[in-house]
C-alpha positions in Angstrom: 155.0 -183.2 69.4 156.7 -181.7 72.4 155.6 -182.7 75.8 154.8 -180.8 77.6 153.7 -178.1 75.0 155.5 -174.6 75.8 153.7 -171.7 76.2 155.8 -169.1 74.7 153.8 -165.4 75.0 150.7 -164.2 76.0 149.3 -161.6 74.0 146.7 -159.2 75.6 144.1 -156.8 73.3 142.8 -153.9 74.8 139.1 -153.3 75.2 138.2 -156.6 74.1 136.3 -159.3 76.5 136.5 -162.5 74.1 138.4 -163.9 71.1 135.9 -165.8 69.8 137.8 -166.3 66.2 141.4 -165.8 65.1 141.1 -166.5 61.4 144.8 -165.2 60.6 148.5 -165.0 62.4 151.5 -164.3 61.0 154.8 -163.7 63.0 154.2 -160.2 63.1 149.9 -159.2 63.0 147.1 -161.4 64.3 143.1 -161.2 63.0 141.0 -161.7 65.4 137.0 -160.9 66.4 134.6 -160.9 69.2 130.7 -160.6 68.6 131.2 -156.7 67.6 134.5 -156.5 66.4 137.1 -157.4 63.8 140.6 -156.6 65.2 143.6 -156.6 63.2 146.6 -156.1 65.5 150.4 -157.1 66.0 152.1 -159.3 67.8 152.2 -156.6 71.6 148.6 -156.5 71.3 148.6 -152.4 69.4 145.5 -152.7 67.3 146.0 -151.8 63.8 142.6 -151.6 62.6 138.8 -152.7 63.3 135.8 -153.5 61.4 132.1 -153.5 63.0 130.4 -157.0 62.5 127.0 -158.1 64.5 128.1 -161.9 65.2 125.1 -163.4 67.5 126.8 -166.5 67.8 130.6 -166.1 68.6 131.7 -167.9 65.4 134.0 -167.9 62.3 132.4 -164.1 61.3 135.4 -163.1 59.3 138.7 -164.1 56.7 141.5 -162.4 55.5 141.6 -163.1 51.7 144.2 -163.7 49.5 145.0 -160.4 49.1 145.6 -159.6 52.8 141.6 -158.0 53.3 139.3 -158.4 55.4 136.0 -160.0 55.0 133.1 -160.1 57.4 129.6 -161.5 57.6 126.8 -159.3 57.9 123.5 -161.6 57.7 123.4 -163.1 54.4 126.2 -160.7 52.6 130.1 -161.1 52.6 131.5 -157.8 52.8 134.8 -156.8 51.7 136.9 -153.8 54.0 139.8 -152.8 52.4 141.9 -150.7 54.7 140.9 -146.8 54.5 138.8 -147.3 51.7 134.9 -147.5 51.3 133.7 -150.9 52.1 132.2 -153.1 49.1 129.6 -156.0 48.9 131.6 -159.2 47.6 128.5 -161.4 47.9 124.7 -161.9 48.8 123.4 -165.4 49.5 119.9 -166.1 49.9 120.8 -168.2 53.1 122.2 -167.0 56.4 125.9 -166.8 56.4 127.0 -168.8 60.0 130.9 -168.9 59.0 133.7 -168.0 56.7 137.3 -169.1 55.3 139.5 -167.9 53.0 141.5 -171.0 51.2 145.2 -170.5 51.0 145.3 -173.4 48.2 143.9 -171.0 45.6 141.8 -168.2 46.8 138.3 -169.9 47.1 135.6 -168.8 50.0 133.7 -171.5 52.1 131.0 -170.3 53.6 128.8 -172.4 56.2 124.5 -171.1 55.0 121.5 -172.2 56.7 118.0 -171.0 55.8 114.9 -171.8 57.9 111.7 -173.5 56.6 108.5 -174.7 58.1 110.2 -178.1 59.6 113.2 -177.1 60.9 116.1 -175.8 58.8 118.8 -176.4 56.0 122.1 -176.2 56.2 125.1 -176.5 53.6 129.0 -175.7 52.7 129.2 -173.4 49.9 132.4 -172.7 47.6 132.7 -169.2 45.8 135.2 -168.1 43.7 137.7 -165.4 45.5 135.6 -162.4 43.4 132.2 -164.2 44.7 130.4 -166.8 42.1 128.4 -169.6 43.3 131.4 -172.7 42.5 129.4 -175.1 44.5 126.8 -176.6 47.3 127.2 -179.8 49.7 124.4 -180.7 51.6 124.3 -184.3 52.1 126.1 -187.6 51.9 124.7 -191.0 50.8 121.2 -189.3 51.7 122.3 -188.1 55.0 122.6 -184.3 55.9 125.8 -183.5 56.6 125.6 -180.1 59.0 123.0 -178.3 61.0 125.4 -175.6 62.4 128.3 -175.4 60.9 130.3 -172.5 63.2 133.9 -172.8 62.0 135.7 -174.1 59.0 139.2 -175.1 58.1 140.9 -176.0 55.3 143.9 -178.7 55.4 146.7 -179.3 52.7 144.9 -182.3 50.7 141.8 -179.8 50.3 139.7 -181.1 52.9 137.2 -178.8 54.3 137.3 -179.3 58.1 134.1 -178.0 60.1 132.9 -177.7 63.9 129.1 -178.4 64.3 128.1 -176.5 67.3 124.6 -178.5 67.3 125.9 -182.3 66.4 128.5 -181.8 68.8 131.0 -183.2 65.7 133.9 -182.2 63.7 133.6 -183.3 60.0 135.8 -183.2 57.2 134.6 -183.3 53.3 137.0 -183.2 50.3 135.9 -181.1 47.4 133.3 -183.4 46.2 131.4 -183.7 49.2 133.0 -187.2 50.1 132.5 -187.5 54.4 136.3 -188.5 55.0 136.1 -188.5 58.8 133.8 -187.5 62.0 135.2 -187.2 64.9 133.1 -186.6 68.5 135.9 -186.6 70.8 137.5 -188.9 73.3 135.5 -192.1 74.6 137.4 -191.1 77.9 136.0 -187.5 77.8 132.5 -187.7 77.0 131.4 -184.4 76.9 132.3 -182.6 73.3 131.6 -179.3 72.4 133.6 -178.0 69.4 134.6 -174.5 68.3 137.4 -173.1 66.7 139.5 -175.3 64.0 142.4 -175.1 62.2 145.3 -177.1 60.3 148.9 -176.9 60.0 151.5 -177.2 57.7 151.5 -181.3 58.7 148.1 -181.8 57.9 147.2 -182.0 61.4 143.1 -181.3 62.3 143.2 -179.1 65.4 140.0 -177.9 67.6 138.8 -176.3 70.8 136.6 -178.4 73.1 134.9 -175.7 75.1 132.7 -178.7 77.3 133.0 -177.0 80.9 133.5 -180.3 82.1 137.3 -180.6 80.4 138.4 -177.5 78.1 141.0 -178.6 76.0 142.5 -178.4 72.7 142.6 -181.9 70.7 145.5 -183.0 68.5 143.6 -185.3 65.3 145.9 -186.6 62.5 144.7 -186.2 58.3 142.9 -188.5 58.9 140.7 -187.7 62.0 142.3 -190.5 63.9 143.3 -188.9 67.4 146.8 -188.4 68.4 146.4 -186.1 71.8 145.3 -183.6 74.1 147.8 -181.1 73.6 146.0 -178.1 75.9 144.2 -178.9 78.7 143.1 -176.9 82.1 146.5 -177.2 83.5 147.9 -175.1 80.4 145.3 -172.4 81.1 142.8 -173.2 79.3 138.9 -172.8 80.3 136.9 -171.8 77.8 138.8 -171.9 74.7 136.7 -170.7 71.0 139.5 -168.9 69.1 142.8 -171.1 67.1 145.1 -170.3 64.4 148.9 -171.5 63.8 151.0 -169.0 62.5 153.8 -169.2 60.0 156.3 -170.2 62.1 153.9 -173.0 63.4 153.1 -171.6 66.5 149.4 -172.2 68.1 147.0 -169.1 69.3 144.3 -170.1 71.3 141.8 -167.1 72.1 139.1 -167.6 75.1 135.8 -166.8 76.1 135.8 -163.8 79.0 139.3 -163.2 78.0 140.7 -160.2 76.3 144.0 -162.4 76.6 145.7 -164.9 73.4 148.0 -167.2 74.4 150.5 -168.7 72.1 152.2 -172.1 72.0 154.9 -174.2 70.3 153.4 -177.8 70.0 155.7 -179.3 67.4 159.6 -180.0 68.1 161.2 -178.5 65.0 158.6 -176.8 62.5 161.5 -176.2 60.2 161.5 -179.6 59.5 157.8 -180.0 58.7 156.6 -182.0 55.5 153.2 -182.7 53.8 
């Protein structure tokens, strides 16, 4: 890791007041959304293209597939939005679609679903196939329910789908089996824990947003959830941070809350060198 981490630009998006979700940056175009909006700009900030979404709760609302499209939730459907061409239903769930990722592995679509009933709610971590059939549900482990609001997703290199619970306050990772391989609820030094946007790099590493007014930060977790550091804290800027990708060239975007403004950082001393 490099310490400190260096900030290396700051990129700033027109006409838009928060970056709740970046769910795709490459060395040239970044994917981005608030609660109205899926952007799809480049690397000065020019958009390139939008898609209307209604995202109440500021969370993982849209992908980019395997095939370079987008795809956003609207209520319990996944829609597909080609560029310049007439928007398609990919999916319909029965359950309310809270998040969405694309796997690079092989093409597969997690989706976090939630349905209410007369005691409270359900919650699980669905698997479709890229052209949207049913693959698989996870629900619980050893009797225990495993989510109740699932927000963002991740996937890392060994297939482990990473998630931020907005309500448990917990970041929870699950290989393709449903097998609970870590949870992680922050430092014992910084008590207050309040996850939002996740992601992993080419290491393996399990990185996430603490938005907890009482220290914003972004928190460095190896494979296998074991902490390793703060790498972003207020000092770097950060205040109220919800959106993170890493890019290609394993560079870090952190998008904020009441910010039209993504900053990006290099965290790791010689990507080139990287290994899983």
């Amino acid at each position: 890791m490099l310490s400190p981490i260096q900030i290396c630009h700051r990129i700033s998006i027109p006409n838009v007041f928060n970056v709740n979700h970046i769910s795709l940056a490459t060395s040239k175009e970044i994917w981005l959304s608030n609660r109205k909006r899926v952007i799809k700009s480049n690397q000065s900030g020019k958009v390139l293209n939008e898609v209307r979404i209604d995202d109440i709760w500021g969370s993982a609302s849209h992908t980019v597939d395997y095939s370079g499209v987008i795809l956003v939730i609207r209520g319990d459907k996944v829609i597909r939005c080609p560029p310049n061409q007439d928007e398609k239903n990919l999916l319909a769930s029965e359950w309310t679609i809270l998040s969405i990722f694309s796997s690079i592995l092989n093409g597969d679509l997690l989706l976090g679903i939630y349905i209410l009933i007369e005691k409270g709610s359900r919650t699980k971590l669905a698997r479709y196939t890229r052209d949207g059939r049913l693959i698989s549900e996870i629900e619980y482990f050893e009797g225990k329910r495993l989510y109740v609001s699932p927000m963002y997703l991740s996937e890392n290199i060994n297939g482990d789908v990473c998630t931020s619970d907005i309500d448990t306050c917990l970041v929870k990772a699950v290989d393709r089996q449903g097998t609970l391989q870590f949870s992680y609820d922050g430092l014992p030094s910084h008590a207050e824990f309040f996850p939002t946007g996740i992601c992993n790099d080419s290491l393996g590493h399990v990185i996430v947003c603490n938005r907890h007014d009482s220290n914003p930060s972004v928190h460095l977790l190896d494979m296998n959830g074991r902490f390793l550091s703060v790498i972003l804290s207020q000092a770097d800027g950060i205040h109220d941070p919800w959106g993170l990708c890493v890019d290609d060239d394993g560079k870090l975007y952190v998008g904020q809350n009441d910010s039209n403004e993504i900053m990006v950082f290099k965290y790791l001393k010689d990507t080139s060198d990287q290994i899983s």
